[in-house]
C-alpha positions as CSV (number, residue, x, y, z in Angstrom):
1,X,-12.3,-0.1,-15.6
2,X,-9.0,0.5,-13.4
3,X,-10.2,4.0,-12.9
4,X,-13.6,2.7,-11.3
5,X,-11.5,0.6,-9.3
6,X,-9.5,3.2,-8.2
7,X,-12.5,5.2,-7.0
8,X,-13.7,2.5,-5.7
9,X,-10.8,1.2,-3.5
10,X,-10.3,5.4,-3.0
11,X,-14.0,4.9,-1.6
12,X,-12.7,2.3,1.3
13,X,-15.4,-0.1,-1.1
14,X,-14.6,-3.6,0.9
15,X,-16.4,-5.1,-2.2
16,X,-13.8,-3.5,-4.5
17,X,-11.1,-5.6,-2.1
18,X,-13.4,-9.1,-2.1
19,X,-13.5,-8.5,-6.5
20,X,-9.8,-8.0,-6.9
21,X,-9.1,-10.5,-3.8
22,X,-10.8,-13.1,-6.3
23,X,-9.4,-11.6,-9.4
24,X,-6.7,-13.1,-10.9
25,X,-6.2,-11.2,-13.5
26,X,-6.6,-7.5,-11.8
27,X,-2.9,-8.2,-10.8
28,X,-1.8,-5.8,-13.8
29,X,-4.0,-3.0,-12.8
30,X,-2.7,-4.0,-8.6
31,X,0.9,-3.6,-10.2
32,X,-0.5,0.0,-12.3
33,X,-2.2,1.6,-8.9
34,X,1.2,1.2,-7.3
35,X,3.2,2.5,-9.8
36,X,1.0,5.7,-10.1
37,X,1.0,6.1,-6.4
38,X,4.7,5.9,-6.4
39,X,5.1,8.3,-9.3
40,X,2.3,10.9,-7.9
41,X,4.6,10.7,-4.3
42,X,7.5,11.6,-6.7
43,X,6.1,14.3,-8.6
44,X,4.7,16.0,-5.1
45,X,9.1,15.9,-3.8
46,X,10.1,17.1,-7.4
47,X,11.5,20.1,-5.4
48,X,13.5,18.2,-3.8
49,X,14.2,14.9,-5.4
50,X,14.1,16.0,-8.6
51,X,13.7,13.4,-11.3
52,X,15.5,11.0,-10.0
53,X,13.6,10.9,-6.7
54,X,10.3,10.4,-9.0
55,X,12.2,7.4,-10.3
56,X,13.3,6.3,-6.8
57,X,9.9,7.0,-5.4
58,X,8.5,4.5,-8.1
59,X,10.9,2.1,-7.9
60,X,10.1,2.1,-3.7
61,X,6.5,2.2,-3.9
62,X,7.2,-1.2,-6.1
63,X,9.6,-2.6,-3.6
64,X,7.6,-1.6,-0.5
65,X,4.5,-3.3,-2.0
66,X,6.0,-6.8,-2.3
67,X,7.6,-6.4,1.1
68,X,4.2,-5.2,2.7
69,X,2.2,-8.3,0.7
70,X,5.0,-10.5,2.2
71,X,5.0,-9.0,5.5
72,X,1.0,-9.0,5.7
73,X,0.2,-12.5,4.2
74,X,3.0,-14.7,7.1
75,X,1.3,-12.5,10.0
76,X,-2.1,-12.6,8.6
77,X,-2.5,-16.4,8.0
78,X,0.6,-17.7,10.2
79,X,0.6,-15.6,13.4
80,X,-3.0,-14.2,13.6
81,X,-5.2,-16.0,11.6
82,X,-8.7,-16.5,12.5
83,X,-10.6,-20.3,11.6
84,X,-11.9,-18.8,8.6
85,X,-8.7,-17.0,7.3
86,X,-7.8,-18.6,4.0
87,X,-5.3,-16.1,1.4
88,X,-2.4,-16.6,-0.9
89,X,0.3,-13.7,-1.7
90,X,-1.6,-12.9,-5.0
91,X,-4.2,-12.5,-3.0
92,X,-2.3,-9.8,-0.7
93,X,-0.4,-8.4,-3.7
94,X,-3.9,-7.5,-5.6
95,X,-5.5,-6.4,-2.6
96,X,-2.4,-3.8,-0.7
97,X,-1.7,-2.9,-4.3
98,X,-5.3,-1.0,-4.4
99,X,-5.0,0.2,-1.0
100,X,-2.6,2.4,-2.1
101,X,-4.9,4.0,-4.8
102,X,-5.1,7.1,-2.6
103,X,-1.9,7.9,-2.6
104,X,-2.0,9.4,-6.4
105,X,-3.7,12.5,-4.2
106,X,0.6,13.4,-3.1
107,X,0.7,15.1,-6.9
108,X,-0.7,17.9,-5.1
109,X,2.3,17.9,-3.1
110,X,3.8,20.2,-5.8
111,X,2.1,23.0,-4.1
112,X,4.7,23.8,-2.0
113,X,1.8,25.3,1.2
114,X,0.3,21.9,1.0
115,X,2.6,19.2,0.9
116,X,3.0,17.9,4.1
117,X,-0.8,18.0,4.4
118,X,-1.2,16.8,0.9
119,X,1.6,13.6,2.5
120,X,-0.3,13.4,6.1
121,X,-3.7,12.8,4.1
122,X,-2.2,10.3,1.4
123,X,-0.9,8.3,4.6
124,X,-3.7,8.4,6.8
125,X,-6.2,7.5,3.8
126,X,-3.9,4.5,2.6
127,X,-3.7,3.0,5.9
128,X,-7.4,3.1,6.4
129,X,-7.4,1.6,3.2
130,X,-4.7,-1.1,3.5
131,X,-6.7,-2.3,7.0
132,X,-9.8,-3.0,4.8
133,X,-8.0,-4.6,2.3
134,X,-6.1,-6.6,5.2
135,X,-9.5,-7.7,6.3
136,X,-11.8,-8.6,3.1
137,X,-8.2,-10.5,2.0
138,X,-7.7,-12.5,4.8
139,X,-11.5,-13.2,6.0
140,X,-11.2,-11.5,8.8
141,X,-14.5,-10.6,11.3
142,X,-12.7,-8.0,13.3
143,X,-11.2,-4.8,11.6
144,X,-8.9,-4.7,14.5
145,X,-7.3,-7.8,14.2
146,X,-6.5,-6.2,10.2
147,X,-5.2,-3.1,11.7
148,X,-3.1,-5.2,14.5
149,X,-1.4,-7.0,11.5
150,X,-0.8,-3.6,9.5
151,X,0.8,-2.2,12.3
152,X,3.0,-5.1,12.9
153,X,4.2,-5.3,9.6
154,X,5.0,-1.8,9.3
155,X,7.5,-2.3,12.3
156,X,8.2,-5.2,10.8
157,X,9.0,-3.2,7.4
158,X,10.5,0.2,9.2
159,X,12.9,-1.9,11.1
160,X,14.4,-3.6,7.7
161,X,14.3,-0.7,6.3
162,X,16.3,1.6,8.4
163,X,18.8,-1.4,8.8
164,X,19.1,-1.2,5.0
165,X,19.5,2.1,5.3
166,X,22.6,1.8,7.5
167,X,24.0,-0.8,5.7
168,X,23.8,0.5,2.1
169,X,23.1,4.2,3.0
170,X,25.9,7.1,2.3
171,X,29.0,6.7,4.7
């Protein structure tokens, strides 16, 4: 079943993001998708991360996700919500967590010719995914308005990130 979903959320499906939107329960197989996404990223930098940055690429994926949901559900429903816009974080968290089912593609990334093209895909297909998942999760009618919030939170997310970065980066 999580491999159909997989597909199916790979497929841009908005259907598959309305069924696990409502899904309480697919919050496990959310949780799985992001876990293989984060492992595939580390598998495709083995060359240079090594083991450790397969772990680390996991353990970000997992991080990034809750931060994204976060990020995503208070602009979604607090800052550009529409009249119909009705979503909790599980909601967000099921949702994003599929949107990242293409990722598992950056395996390939262990072909050294076609990582960054293997990484450019994986990004450009995940975003296209998280926008519909941004929209069937929060009720929206415009795909815009979806894509508006994803970028915002990415900024959003980038900025705290590269302050965390200062702060508890190497000196």
């Amino acid at each position: 079943m999580i491999q159909e979903r997989m597909i199916r959320a790979a497929k841009l499906d908005p259907g598959l993001y309305e069924e696990v939107e409502a899904d309480r329960a697919a919050m496990g197989q959310a949780t799985v998708v992001v876990v293989l996404s984060g492992l595939a990223a580390g598998i495709g930098h083995i060359s240079t991360g090594g083991l450790s940055g397969v772990l680390g690429m996991t353990i970000a994926a997992l991080l990034g996700w809750y931060l994204w949901a976060f990020l995503t559900y208070f602009i979604g429903t607090r800052l550009l919500a529409e009249r119909q816009t009705q979503a909790d974080y599980g909601q967000l968290l099921r949702t994003l967590g599929f949107s990242s089912a293409p990722g598992v593609i950056r395996v390939l990334g262990v072909i050294p010719p076609l990582a960054p093209a293997v990484f450019l895909i994986a990004a450009i297909w995940m975003l296209a995914a998280m926008v519909i998942a941004v929209r069937q999760a929060l009720d929206y009618t415009s795909t815009l308005r979806a894509a508006v919030v994803c970028l915002l939170g990415w900024i959003i997310q980038a900025v705290f990130l590269m302050a965390a970065a200062l702060l508890f980066g190497p000196s």
